[in-house]
Structures are given as structure tokens and as C-alpha cells.
Jmol script that loads the backbone (N, CA, C; Angstrom):
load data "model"
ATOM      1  N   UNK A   1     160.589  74.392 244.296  1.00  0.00           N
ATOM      2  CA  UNK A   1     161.466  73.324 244.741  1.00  0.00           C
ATOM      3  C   UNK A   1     160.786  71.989 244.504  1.00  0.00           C
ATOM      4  N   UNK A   2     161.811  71.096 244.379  1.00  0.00           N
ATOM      5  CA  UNK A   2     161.282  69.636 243.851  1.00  0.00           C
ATOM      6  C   UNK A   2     160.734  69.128 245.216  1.00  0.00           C
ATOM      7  N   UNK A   3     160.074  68.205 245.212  1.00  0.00           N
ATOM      8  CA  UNK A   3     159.992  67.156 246.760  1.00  0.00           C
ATOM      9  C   UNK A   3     160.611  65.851 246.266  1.00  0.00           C
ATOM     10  N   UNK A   4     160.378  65.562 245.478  1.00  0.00           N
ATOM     11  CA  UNK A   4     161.561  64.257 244.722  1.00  0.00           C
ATOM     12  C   UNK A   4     163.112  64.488 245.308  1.00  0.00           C
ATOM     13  N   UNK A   5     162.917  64.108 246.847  1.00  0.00           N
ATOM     14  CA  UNK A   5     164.197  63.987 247.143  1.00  0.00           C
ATOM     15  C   UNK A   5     164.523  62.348 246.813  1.00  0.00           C
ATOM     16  N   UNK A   6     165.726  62.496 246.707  1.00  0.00           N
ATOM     17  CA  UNK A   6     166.530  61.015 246.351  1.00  0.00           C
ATOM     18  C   UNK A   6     166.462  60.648 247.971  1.00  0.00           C
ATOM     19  N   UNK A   7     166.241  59.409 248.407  1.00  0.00           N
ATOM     20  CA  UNK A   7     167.009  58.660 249.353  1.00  0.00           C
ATOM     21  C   UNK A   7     168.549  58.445 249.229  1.00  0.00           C
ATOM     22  N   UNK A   8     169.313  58.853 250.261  1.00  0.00           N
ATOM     23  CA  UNK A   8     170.457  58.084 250.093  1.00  0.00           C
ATOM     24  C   UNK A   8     171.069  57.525 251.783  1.00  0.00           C
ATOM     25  N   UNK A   9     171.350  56.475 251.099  1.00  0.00           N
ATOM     26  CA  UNK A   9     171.657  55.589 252.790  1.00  0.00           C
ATOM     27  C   UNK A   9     172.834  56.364 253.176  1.00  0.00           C
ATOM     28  N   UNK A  10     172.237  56.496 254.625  1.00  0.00           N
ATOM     29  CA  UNK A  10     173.327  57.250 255.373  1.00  0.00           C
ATOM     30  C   UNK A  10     174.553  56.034 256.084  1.00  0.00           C
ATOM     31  N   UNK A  11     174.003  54.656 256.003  1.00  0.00           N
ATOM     32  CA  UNK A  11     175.225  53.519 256.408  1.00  0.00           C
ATOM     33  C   UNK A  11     176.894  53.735 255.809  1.00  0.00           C
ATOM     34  N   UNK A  12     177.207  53.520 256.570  1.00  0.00           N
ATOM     35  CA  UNK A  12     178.626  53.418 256.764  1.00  0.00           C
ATOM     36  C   UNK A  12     179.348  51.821 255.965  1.00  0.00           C
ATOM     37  N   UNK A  13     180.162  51.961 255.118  1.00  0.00           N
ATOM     38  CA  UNK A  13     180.458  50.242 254.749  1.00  0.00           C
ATOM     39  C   UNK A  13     181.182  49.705 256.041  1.00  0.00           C
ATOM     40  N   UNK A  14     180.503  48.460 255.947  1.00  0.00           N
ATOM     41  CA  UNK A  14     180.752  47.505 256.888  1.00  0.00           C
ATOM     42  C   UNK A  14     182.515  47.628 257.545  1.00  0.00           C
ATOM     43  N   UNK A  15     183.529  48.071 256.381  1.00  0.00           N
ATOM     44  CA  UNK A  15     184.846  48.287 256.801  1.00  0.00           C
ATOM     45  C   UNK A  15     185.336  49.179 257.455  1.00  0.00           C
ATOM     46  N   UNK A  16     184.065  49.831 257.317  1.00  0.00           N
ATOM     47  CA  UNK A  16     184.350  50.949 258.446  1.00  0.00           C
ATOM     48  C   UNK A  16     184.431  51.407 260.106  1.00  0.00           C
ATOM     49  N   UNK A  17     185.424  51.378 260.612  1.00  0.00           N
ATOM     50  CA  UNK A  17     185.171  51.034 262.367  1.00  0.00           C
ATOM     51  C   UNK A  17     184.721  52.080 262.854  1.00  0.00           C
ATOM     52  N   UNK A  18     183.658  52.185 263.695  1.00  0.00           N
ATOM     53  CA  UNK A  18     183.330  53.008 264.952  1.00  0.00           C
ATOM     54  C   UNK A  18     183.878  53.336 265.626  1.00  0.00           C
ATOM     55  N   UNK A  19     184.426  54.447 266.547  1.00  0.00           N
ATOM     56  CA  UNK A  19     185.473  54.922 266.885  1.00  0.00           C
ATOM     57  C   UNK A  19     185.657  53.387 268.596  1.00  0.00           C
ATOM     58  N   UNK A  20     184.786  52.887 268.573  1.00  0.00           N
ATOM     59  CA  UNK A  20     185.048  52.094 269.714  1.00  0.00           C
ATOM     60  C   UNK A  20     185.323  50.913 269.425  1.00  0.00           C
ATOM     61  N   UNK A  21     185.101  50.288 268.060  1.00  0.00           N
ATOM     62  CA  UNK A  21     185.679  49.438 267.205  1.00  0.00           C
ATOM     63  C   UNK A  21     186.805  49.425 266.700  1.00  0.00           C
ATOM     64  N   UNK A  22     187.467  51.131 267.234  1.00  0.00           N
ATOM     65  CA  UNK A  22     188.620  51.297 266.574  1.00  0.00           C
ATOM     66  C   UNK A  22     189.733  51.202 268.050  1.00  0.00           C
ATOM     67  N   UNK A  23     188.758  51.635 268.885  1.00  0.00           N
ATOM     68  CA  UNK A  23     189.971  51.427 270.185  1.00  0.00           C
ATOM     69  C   UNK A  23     189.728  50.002 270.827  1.00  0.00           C
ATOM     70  N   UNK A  24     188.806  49.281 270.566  1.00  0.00           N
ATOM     71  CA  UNK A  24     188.694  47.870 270.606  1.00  0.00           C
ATOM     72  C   UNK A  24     190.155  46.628 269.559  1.00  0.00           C
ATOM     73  N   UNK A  25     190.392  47.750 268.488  1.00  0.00           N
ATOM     74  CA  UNK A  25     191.222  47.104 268.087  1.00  0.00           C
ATOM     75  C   UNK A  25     192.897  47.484 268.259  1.00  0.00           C
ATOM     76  N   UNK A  26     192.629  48.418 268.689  1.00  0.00           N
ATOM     77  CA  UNK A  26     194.019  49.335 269.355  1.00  0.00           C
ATOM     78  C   UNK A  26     194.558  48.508 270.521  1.00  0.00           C
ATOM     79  N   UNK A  27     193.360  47.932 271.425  1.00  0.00           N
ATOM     80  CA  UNK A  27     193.876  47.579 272.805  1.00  0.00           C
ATOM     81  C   UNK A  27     193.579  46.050 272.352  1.00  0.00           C
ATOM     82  N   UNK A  28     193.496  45.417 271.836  1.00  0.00           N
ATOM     83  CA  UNK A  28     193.699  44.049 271.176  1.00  0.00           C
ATOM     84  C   UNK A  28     195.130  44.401 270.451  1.00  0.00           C
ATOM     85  N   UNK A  29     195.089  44.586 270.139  1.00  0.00           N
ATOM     86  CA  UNK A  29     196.561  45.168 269.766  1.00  0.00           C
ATOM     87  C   UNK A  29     197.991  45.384 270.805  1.00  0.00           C
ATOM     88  N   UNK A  30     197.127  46.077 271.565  1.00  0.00           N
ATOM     89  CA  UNK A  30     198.076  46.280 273.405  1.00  0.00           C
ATOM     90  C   UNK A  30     198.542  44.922 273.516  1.00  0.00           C
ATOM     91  N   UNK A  31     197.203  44.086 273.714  1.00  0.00           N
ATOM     92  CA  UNK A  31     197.344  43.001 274.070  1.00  0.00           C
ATOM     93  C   UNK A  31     198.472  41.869 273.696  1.00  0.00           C
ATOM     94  N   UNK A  32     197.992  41.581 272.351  1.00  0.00           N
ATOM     95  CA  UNK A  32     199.461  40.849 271.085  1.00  0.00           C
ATOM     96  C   UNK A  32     200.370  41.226 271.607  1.00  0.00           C
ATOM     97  N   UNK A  33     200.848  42.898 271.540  1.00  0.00           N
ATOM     98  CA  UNK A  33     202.274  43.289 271.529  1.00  0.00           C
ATOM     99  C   UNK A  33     202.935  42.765 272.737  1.00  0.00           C
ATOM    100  N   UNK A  34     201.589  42.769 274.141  1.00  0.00           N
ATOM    101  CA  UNK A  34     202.589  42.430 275.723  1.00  0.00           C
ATOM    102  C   UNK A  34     202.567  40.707 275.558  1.00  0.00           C
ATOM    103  N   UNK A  35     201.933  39.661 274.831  1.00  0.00           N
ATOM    104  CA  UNK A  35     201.989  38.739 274.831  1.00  0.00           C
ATOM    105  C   UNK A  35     203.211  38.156 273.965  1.00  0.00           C
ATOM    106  N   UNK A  36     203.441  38.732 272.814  1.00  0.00           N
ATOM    107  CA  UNK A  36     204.439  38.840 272.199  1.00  0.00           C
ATOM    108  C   UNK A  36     205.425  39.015 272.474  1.00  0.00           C
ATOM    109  N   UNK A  37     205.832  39.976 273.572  1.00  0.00           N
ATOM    110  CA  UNK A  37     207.177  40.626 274.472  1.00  0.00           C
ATOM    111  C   UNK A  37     207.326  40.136 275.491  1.00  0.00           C
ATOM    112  N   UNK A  38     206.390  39.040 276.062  1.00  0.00           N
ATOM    113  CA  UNK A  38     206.180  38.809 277.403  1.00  0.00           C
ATOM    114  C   UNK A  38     207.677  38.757 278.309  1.00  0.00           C
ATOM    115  N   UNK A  39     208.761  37.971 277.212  1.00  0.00           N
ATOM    116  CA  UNK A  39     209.895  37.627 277.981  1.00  0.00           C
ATOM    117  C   UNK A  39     210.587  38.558 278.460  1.00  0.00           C
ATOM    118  N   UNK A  40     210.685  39.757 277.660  1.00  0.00           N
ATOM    119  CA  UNK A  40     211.054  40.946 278.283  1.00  0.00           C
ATOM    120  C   UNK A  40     210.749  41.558 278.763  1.00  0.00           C
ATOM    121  N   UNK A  41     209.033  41.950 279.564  1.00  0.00           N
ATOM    122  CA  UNK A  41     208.117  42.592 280.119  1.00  0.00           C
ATOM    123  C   UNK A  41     208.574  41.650 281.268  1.00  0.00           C
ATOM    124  N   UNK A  42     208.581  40.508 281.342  1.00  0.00           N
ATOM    125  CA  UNK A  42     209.142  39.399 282.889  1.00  0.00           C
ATOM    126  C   UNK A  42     210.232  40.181 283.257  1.00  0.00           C
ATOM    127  N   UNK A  43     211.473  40.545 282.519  1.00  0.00           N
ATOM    128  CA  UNK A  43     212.676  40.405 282.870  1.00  0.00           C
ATOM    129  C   UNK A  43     212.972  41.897 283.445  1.00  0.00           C
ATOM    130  N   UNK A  44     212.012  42.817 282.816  1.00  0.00           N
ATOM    131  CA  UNK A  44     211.959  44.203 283.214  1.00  0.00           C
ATOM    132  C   UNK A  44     211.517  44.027 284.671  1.00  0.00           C
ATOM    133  N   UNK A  45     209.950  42.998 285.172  1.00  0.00           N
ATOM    134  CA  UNK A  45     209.443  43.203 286.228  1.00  0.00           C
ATOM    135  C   UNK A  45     210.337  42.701 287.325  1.00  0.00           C
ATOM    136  N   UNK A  46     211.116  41.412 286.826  1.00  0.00           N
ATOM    137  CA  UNK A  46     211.914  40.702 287.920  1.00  0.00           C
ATOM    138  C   UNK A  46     213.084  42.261 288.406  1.00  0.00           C
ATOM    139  N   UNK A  47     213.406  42.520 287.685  1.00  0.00           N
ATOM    140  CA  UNK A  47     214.303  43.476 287.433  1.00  0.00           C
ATOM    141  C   UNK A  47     214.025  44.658 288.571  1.00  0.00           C
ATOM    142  N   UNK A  48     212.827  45.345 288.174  1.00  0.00           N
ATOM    143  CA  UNK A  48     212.002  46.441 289.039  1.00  0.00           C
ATOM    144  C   UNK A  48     211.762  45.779 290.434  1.00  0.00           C
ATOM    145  N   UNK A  49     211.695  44.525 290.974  1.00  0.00           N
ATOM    146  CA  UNK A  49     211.370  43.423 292.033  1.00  0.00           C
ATOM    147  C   UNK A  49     212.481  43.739 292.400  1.00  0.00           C
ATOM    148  N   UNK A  50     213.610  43.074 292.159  1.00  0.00           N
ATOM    149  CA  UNK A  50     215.245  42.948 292.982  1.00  0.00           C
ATOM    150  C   UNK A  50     215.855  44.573 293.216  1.00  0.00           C
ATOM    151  N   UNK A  51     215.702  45.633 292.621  1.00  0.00           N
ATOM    152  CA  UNK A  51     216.175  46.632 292.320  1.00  0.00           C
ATOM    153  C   UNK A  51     215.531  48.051 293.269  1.00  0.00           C
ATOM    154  N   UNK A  52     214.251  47.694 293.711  1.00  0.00           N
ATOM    155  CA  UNK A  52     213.287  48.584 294.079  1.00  0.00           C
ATOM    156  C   UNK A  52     213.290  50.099 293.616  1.00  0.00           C
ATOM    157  N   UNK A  53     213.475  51.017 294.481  1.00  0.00           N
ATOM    158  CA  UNK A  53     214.002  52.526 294.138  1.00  0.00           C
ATOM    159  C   UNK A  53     214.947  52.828 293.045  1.00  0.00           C
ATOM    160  N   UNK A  54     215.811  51.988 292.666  1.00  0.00           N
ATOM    161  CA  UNK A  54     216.624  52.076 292.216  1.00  0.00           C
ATOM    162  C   UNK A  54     216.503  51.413 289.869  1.00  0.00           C
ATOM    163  N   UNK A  55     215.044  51.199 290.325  1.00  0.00           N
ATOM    164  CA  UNK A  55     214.709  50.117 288.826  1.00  0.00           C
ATOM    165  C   UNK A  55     215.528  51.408 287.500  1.00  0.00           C
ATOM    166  N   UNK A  56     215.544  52.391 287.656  1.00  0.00           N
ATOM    167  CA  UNK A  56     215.860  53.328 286.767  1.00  0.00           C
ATOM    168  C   UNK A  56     217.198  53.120 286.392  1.00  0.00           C
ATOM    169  N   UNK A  57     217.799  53.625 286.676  1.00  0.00           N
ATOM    170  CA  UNK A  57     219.442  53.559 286.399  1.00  0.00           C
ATOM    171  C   UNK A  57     219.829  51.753 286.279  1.00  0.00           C
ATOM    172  N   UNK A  58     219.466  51.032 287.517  1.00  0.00           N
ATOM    173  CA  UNK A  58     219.345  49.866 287.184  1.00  0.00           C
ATOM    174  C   UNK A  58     219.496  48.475 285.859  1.00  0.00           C
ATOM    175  N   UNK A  59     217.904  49.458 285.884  1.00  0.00           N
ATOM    176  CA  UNK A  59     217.113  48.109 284.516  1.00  0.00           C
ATOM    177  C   UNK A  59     216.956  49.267 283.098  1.00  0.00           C
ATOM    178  N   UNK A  60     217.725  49.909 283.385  1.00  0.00           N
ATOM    179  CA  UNK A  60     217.535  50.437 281.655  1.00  0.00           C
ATOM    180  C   UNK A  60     218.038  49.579 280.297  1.00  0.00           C
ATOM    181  N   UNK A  61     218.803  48.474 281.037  1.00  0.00           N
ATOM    182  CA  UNK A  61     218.840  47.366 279.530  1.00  0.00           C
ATOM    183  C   UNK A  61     217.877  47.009 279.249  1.00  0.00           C
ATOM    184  N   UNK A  62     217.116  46.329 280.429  1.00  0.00           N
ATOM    185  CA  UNK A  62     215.839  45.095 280.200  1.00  0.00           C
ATOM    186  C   UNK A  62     214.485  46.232 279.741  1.00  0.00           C
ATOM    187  N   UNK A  63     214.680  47.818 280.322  1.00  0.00           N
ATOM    188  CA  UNK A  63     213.729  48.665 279.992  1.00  0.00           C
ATOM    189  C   UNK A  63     213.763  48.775 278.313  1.00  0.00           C
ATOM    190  N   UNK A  64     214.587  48.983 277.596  1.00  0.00           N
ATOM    191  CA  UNK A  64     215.082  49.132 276.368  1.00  0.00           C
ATOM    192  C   UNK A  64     214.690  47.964 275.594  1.00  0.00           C
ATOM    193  N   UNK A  65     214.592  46.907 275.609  1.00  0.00           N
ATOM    194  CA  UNK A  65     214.864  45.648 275.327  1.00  0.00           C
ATOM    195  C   UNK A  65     212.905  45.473 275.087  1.00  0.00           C
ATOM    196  N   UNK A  66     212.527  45.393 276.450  1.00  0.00           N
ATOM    197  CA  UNK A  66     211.261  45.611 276.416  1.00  0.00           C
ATOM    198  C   UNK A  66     210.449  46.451 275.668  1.00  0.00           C
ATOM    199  N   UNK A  67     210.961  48.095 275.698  1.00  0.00           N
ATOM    200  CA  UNK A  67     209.993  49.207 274.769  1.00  0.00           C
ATOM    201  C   UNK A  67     210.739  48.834 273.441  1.00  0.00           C
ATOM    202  N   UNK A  68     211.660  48.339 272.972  1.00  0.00           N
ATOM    203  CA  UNK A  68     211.979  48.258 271.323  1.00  0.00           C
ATOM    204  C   UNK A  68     210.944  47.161 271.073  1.00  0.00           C
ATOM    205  N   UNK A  69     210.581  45.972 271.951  1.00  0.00           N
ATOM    206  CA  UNK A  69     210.021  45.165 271.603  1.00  0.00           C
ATOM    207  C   UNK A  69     208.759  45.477 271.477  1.00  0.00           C
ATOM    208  N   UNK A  70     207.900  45.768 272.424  1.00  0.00           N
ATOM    209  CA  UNK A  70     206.440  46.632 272.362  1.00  0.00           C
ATOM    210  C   UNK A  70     206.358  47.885 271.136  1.00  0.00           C
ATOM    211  N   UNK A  71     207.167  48.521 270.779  1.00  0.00           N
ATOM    212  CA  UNK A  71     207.045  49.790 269.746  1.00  0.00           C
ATOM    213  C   UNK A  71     207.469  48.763 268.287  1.00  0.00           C
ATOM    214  N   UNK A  72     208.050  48.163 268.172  1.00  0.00           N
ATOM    215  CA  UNK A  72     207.878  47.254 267.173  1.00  0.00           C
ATOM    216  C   UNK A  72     206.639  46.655 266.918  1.00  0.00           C
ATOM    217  N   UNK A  73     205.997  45.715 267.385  1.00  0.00           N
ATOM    218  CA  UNK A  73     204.451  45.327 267.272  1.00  0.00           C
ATOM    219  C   UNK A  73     203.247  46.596 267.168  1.00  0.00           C
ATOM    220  N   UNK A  74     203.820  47.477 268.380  1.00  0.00           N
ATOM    221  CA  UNK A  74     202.656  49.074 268.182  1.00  0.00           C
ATOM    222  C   UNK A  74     202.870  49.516 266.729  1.00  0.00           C
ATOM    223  N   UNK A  75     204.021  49.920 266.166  1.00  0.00           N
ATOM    224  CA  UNK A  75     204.319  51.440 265.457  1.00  0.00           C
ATOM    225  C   UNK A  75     204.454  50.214 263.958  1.00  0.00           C
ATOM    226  N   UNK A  76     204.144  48.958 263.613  1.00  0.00           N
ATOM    227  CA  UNK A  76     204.146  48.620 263.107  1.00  0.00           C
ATOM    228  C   UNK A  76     202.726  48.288 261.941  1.00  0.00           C
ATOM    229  N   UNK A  77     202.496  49.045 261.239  1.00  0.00           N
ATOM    230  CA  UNK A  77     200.968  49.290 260.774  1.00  0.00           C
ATOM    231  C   UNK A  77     199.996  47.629 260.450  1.00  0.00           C
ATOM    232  N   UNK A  78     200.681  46.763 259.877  1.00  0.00           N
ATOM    233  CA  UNK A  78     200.078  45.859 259.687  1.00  0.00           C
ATOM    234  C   UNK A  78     199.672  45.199 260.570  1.00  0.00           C
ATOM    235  N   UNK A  79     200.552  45.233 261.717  1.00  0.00           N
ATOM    236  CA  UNK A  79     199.687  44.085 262.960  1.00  0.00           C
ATOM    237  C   UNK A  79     197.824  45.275 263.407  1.00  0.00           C
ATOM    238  N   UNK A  80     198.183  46.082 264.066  1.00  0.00           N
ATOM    239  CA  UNK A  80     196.801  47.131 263.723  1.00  0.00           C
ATOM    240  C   UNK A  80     195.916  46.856 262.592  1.00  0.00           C
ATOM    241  N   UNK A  81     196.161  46.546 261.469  1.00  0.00           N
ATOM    242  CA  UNK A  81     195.791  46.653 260.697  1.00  0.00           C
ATOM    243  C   UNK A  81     194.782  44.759 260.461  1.00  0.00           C
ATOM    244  N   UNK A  82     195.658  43.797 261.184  1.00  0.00           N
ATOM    245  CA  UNK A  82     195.166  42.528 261.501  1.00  0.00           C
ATOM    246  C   UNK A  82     193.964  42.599 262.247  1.00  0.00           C
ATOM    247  N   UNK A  83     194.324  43.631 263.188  1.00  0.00           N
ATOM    248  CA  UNK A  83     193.087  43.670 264.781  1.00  0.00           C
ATOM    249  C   UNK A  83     191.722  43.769 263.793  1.00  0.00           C
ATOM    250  N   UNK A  84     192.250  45.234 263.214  1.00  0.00           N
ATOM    251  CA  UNK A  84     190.919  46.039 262.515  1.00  0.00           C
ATOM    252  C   UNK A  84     190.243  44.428 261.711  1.00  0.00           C
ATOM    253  N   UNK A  85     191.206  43.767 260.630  1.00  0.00           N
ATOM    254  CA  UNK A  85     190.562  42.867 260.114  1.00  0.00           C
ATOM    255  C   UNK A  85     189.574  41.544 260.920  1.00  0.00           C
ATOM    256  N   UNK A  86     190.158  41.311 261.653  1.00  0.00           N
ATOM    257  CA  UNK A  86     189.604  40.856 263.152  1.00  0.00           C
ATOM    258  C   UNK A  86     188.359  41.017 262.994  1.00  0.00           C
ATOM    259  N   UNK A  87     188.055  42.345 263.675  1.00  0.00           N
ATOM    260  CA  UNK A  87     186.643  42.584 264.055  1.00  0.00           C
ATOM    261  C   UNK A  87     185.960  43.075 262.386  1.00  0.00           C
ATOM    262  N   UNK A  88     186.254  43.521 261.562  1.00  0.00           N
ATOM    263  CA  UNK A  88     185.669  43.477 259.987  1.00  0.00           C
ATOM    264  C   UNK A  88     185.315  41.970 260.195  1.00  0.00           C
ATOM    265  N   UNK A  89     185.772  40.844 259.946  1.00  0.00           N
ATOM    266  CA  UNK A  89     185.378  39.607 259.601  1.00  0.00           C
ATOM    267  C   UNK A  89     184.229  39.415 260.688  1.00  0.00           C
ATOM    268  N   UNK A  90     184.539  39.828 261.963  1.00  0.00           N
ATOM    269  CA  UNK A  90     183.100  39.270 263.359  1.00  0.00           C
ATOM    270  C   UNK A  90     182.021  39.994 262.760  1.00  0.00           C
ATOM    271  N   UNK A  91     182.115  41.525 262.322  1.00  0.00           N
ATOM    272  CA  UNK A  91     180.706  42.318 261.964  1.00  0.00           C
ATOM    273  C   UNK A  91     180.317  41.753 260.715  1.00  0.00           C
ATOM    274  N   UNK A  92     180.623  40.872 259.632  1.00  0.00           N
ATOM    275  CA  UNK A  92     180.231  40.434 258.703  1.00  0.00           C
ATOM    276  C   UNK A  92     179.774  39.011 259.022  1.00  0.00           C
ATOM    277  N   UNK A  93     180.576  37.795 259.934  1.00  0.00           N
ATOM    278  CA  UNK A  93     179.394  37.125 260.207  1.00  0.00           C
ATOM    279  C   UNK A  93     178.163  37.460 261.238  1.00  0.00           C
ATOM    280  N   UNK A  94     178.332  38.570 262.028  1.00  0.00           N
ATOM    281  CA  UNK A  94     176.924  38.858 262.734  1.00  0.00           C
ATOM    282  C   UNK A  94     175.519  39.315 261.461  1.00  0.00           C
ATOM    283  N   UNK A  95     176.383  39.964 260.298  1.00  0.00           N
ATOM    284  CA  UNK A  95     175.787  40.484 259.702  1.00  0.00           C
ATOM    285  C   UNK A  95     175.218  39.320 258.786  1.00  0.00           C
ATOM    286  N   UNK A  96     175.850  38.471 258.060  1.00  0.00           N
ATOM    287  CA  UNK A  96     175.458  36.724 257.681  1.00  0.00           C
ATOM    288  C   UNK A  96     174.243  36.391 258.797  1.00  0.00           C
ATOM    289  N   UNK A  97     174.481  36.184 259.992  1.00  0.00           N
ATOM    290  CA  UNK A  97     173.814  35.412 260.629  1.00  0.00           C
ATOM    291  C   UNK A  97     172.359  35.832 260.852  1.00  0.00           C
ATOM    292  N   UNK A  98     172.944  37.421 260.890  1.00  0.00           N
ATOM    293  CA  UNK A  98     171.191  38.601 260.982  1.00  0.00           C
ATOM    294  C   UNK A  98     170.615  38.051 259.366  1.00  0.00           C
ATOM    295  N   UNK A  99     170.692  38.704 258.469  1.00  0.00           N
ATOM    296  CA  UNK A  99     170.167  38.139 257.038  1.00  0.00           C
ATOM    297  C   UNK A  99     169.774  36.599 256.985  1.00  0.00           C
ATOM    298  N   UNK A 100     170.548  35.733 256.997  1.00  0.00           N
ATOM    299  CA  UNK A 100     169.900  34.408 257.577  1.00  0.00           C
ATOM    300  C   UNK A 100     168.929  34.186 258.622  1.00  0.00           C
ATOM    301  N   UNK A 101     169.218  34.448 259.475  1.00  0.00           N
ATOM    302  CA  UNK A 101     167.858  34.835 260.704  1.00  0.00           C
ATOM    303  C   UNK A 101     166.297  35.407 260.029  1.00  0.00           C
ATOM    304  N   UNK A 102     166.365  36.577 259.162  1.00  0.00           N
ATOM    305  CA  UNK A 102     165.512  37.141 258.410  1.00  0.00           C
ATOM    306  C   UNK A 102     164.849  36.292 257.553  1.00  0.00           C
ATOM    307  N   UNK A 103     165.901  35.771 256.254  1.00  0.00           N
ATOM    308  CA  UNK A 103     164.827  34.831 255.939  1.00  0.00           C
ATOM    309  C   UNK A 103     164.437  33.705 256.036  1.00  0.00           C
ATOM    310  N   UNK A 104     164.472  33.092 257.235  1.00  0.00           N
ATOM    311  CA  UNK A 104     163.920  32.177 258.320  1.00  0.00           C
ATOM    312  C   UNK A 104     162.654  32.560 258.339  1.00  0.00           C
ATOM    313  N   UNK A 105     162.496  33.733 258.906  1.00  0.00           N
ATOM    314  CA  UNK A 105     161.219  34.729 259.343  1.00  0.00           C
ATOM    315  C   UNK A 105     160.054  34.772 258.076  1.00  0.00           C
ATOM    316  N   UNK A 106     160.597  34.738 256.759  1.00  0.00           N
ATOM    317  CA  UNK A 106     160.022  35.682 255.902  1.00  0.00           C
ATOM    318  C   UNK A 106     158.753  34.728 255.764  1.00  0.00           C
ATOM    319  N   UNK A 107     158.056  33.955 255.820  1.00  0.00           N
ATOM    320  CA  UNK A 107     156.385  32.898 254.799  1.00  0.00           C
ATOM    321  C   UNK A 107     157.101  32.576 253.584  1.00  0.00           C
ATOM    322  N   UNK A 108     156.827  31.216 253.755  1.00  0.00           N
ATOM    323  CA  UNK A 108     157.296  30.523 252.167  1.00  0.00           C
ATOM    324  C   UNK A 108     155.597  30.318 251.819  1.00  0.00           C
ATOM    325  N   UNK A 109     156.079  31.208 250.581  1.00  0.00           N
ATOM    326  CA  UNK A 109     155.275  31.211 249.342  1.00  0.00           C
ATOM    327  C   UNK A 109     155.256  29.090 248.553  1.00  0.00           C
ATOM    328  N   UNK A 110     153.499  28.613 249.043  1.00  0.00           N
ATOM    329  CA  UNK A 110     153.961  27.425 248.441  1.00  0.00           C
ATOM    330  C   UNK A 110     154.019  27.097 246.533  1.00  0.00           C
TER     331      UNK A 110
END
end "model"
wireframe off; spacefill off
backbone 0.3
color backbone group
């Protein structure tokens, strides 16, 4: 057998999310969609407020109104697909700023 093993980097490309990078961008995502819907997420809650026991049969317009609006922004791949770019662009300037940092460090040769 050879010992001339090859190195090969086991790194991941930078575009690649970590599974907590990936639910970091899922629930940034949550986020948009209820900020986005807000008017109908209000109108559901006022709704569930005046209605109490009864919010079901009730508020199934403003319920409807609300989940078409939230499953539109969710089930819609490109906004997800923004988040992910999101945090791709933050890990590339941390990654700029580390390499710059470095050769700060390195002795200038006069």
C-alpha cells in the first residue's frame, strides 16, 4: 500500500448551510411572512379577542385570509431562498474580515 495519501479538504463551500444556519433561515423567514401579514394576523387576533370560545366557527374568514397570506410567503421558494442568501453574504464578510485580520498579523518583509 501507498502512504502517499492525497489530502483532501473536508470544508464544506461557504454556500453551504449548517443545519442551524438552515433553521436560522427558516425562522427569519417565520418572521418576514408574520411581518408581511401583520394586517391579517391583527384582524384574526382582534377577532379571537371579541369572539372568545367561539373564534372557530366565528373567524374562519379572517383565519383564511391570514393562513393564505402566511403560506404564500412560507411555500413560496424564493423568499427562503433570500433568508439563505442573507446569511451566505454575513459568512462571507466574517470570512473577508478573518483573512484581513490575518494579514494584519503576518511581518512585513522590508
Amino acid at each position: 500500500m501507498s502512504d502517499n495519501k492525497q489530502t483532501v479538504s473536508r470544508k464544506l463551500p461557504i454556500w453551504v448551510l449548517a443545519p442551524i444556519e438552515e433553521r436560522e433561515a427558516r425562522l427569519n423567514l417565520k418572521k418576514f411572512a408574520y411581518d408581511e401579514c401583520r394586517e391579517y394576523v391583527k384582524e384574526m387576533v382582534d377577532c379571537s379577542k371579541v369572539n372568545g370560545l367561539r373564534v372557530f366557527p366565528t373567524c374562519n374568514p379572517q383565519k383564511k385570509k391570514m393562513a393564505d397570506c402566511l403560506l404564500f410567503y412560507q411555500t413560496d421558494s424564493k423568499y427562503l431562498d433570500a433568508e439563505r442568501d442573507k446569511i451566505v453574504e454575513k459568512k462571507i464578510e466574517i470570512y473577508e474580515q478573518q483573512l484581513k485580520n490575518s494579514k494584519e498579523k503576518l511581518p512585513k518583509t522590508p
